[in-house]
N, C-alpha and C positions, 0 to 999 in steps of 0.2 A: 441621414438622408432617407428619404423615403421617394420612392419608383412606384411606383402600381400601389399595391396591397404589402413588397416587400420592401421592410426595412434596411437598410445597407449599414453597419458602423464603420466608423471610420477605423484604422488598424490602430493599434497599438504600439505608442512606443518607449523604447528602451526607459527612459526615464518615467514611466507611469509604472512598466513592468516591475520595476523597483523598488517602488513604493507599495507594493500590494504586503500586506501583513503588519506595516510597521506602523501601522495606526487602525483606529478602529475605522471600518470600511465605509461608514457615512460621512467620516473628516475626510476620507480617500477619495472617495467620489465627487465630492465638494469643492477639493482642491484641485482635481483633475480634467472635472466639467463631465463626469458619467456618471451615467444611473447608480444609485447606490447596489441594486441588484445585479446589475452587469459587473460591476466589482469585486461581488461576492460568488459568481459562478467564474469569471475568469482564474482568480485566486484559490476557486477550487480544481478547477481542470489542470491549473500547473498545481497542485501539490503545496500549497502555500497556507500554514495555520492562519489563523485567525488571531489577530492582535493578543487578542483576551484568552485564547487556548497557550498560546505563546509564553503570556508572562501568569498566567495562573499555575501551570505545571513544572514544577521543581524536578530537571532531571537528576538523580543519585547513581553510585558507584553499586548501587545493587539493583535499581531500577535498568542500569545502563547492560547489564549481567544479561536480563530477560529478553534481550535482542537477541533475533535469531533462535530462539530455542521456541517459538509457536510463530504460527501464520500473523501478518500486521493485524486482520480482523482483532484475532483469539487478543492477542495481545493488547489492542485497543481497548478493548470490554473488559479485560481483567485490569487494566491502570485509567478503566472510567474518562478514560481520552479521544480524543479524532482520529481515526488513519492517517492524519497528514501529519499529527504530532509523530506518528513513527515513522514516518515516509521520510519527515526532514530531519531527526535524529540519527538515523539510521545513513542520511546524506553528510549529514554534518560530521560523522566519527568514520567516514569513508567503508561502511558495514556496509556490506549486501544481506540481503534477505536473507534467512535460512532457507526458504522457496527455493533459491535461485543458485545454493548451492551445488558445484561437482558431484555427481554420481561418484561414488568408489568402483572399483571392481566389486568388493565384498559386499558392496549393497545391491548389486546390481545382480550376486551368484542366489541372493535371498526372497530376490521376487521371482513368482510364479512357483515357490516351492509350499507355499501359505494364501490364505484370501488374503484379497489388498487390503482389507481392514486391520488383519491381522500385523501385515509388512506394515502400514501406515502406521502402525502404535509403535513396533521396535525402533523402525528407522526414523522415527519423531519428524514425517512429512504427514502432508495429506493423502487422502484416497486419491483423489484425481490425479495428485503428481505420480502415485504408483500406477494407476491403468495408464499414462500416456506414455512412462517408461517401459512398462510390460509389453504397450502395442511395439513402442520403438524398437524394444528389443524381438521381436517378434513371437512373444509368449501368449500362450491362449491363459483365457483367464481360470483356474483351479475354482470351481464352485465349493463352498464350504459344505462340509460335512455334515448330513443330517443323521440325527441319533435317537 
């Protein structure tokens, strides 16, 4: 529908949402009466591969290992895939992110005693998830040593 200048869509339902991924997204949009490109950003806002990412990547018991040990990005780039392929892999074997893992005690006694680069390599997170720990925990940041 169109108002003024803005477009309004109509909402989406259950049975369209379901169909997103399990065909390629111009058979999708055809069959469902939407833009082929509204199909293809819907499907990516929820996390949904792409037909053809879908059936072209063979998940293996050693590919399924590298979950969780780097960020989806890092991961993505190194198995030449989508973040959604890890997003729903990661959904489908009930794995949370290594991101998103529990702090330990023991990790938590190792930051602000080192730069966050340094903590970021041992405890196999990112820099950023160390500074937001460090502020949480109320640590000033340790400037690295100049020599």
């Amino acid at each position: 529908m169109v108002y003024g200048s803005k477009v309004i869509s109509r909402p989406w339902t259950a049975r369209e949402l379901r169909m997103l991924g399990t065909g390629p997204d111009s058979e999708i949009a055809a069959a469902i009466g939407r833009n082929c490109g509204t199909v293809q950003v819907r499907r990516g806002l929820l996390g949904i591969p792409s037909f053809r990412e879908r059936n072209m990547f063979k998940w293996t018991p050693s590919k399924d290992r590298l979950l969780g040990t780097r960020s989806e990005a890092k991961l993505a780039r190194y198995l030449g895939v989508g973040r959604s392929i890890i997003r729903a892999r990661l959904k489908q074997l009930g794995v949370s992110s290594q991101l998103n893992r529990p702090w330990k005690p023991s990790e938590e006694k190792l930051i602000g005693t080192m730069p966050d680069k340094e903590a970021a390599r041992r405890l196999g997170r990112t820099i950023r998830s160390i500074g937001h720990r460090r502020r949480a925990l109320g640590i000033y940041n340790r400037p690295a040593s100049r020599r």
